[in-house]
C-alpha positions in Angstrom: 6.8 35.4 49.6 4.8 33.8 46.6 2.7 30.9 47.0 4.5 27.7 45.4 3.0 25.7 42.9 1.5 22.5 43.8 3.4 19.6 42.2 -0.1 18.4 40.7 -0.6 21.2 38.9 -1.9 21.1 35.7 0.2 21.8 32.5 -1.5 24.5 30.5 -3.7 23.0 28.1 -1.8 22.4 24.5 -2.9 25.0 21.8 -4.4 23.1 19.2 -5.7 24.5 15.5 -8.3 22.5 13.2 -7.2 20.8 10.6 -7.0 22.6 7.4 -9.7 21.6 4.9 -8.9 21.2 1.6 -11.4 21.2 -1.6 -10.8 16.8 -1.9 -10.1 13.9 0.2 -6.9 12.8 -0.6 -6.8 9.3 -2.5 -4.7 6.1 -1.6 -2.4 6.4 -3.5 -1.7 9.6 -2.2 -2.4 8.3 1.1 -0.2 4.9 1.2 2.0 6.0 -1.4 1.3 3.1 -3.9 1.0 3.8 -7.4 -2.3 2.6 -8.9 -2.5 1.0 -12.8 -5.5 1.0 -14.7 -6.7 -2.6 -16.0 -6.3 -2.0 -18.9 -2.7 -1.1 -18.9 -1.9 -4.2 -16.8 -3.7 -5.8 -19.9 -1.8 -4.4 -22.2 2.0 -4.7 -20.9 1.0 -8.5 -20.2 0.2 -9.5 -23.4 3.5 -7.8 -24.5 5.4 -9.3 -22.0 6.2 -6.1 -20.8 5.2 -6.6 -16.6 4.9 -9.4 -14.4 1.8 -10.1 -12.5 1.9 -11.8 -9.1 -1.2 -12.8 -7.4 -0.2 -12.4 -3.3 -3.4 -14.1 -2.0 -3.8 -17.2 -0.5 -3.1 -20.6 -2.2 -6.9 -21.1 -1.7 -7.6 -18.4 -3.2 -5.5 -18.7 -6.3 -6.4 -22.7 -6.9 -10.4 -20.9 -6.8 -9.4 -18.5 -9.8 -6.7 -16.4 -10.7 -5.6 -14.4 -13.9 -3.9 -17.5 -16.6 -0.3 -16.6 -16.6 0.0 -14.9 -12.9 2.8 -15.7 -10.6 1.7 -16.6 -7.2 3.3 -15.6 -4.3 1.4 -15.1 -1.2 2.0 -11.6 0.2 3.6 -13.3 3.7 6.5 -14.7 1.0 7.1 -11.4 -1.2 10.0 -10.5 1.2 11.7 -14.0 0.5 11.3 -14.1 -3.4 12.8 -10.5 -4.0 15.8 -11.1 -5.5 14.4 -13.6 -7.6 11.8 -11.2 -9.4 12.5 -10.0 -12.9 14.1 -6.5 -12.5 13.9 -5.8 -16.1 10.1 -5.0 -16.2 7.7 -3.6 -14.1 5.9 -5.8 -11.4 2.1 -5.8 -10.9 0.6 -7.2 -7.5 -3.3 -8.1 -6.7 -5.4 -9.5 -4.4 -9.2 -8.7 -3.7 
């Protein structure tokens, strides 16, 4: 008759492979899947009236300085003011 196997014994260890390199890290936006807009552009559309720019820091933070014409919405209220957001235009957030 075989031996039996101990209860404790160990699983076989799992098979693992290195990752596979590729030729560049990947960037954040890639990463966190958040589209990134060149100041410029923000520039631009703002001064045609084409996005709105909301400033998500603190209220400290926004009384200190902040860009003239910038909503501010700290980013612990976004959720809340969702449906009250202009839908006809792109929406630009920052902090720092």
């Amino acid at each position: 008759m075989p031996p039996m196997a101990s209860p404790r014994a160990a699983a076989p260890a799992p098979v693992t492979t290195p990752p596979v390199l590729t030729e560049r890290e990947p960037t954040k936006e890639e990463v966190v899947g958040v589209p990134r807009t060149k100041p410029e552009d923000v520039l631009q559309g703002f001064e045609a009236h084409a996005l709105t720019i909301i400033d998500v820091r603190d209220a400290d933070s926004y009384k200190e300085r902040h860009i003239p014409g910038a909503l501010h919405i700290p980013l612990a209220y976004i959720a809340g003011e969702i449906p009250y957001l202009p839908k006809d235009k792109p929406i630009v957030t920052y902090c720092t």
